[in-house]
C-alpha positions in Angstrom: 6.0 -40.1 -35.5 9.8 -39.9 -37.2 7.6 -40.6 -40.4 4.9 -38.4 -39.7 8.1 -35.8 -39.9 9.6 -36.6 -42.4 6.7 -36.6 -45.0 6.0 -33.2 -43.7 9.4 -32.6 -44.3 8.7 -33.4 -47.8 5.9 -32.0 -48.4 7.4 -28.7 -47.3 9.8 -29.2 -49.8 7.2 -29.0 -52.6 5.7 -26.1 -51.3 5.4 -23.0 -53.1 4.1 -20.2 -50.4 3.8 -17.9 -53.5 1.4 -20.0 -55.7 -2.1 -20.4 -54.8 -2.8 -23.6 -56.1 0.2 -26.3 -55.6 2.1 -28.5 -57.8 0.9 -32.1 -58.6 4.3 -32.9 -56.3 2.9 -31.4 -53.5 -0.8 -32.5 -53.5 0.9 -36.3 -53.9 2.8 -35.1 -50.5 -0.3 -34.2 -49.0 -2.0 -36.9 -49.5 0.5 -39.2 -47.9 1.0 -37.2 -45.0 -2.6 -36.9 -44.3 -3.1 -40.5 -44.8 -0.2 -41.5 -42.4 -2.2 -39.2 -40.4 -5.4 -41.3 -40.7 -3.2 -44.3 -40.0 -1.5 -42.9 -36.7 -5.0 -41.9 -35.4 -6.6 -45.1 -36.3 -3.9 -46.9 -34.7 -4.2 -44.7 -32.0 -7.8 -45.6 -31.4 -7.7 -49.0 -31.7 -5.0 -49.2 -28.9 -7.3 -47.1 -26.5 -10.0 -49.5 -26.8 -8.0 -52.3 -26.2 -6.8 -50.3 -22.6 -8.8 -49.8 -19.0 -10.1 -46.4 -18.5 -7.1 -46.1 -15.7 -4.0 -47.0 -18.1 -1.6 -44.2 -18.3 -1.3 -45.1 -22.1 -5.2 -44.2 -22.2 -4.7 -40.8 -20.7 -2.4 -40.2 -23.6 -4.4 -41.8 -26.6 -7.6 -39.9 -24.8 -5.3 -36.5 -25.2 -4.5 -37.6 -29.0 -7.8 -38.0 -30.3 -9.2 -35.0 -28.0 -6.9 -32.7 -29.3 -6.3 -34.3 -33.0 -8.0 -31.0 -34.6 -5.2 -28.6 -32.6 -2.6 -30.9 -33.3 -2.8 -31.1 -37.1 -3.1 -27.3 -38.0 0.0 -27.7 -40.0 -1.6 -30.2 -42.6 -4.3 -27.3 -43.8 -1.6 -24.6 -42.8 2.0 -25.4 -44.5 3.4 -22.1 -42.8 2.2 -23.3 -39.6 5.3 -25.8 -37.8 4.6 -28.8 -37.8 5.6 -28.4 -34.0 7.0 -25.5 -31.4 10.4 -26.7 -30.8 11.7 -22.8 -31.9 9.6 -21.7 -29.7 10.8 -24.0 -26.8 14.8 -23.4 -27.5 13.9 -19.6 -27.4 12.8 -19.7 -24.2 15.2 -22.2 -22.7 17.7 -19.1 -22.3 15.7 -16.9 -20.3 14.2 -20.1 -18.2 17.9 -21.0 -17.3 18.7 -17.4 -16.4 15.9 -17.3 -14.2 16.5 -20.4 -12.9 20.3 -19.6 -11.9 19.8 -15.9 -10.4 17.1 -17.6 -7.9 14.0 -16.1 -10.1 12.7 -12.4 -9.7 11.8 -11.6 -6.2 9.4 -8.9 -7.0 6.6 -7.8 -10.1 8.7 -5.2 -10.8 12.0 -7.5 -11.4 9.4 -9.7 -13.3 8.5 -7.1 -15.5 12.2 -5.9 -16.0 13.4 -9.5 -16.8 11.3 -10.2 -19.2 11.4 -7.0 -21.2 15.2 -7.9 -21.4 14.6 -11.5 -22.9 12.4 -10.3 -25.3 14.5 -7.4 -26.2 17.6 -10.1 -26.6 15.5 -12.5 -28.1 13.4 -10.7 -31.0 16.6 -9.6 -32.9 18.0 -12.6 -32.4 14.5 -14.6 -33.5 14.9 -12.1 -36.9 18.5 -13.2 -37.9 20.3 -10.0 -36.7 23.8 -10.4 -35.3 23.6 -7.8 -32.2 27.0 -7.3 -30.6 28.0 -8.0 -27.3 
């Protein structure tokens, strides 16, 4: 997968969101990532068949291929990331808050808390320094 990443990584780095139609350095970066894409399915594939029904490993590879068209939006999509780790550190705040004031005990609270987070959180998501 460190692969997979990193030939996304440069792919990205060829990428011009401006132009329509990419560079011959980016359509080269393409290509590998979607064939080391092919290869980690494939791989993926011929490891399930090799597994019972009831491995754990085959829940997982059953998961991969089941959700293979979800999980490679960002090949078609260079805008899309490639993952949502953002998304998960964003949240990590406001889930460790909740976690160490013993939740919110009513709707109400609910409500309040996370109109709060997201009012913290959506400067803070554009780059803008609020003071405290």
């Amino acid at each position: 997968m460190a692969a997979v990443y990193r030939l996304n990584e440069a792919r990205l780095d060829c990428h011009d969101p401006g132009m329509e139609r990419q560079g011959a350095a980016f359509d080269a970066a393409q290509d590998a990532l979607e064939a080391a894409l092919g290869d980690m399915f494939a791989r993926a594939g011929r490891e399930l068949a090799g597994l019972p029904d009831d491995a754990r490993e085959a829940k997982a590879l059953r998961s991969l291929a089941n959700h293979r068209e979800g999980l490679t939006v960002f090949v078609e999509r260079p805008r899309t990331p490639m993952d949502n780790n953002l998304a998960e550190r964003l949240l990590r705040g406001p889930v460790v808050g909740r976690r160490l004031s013993f939740g919110s005990d009513s709707e109400a609270g609910a409500k309040l808390a996370a109109l709060m987070y997201s009012t913290v959180a959506t400067p803070k998501l554009n780059r803008i320094d609020v003071p405290r």
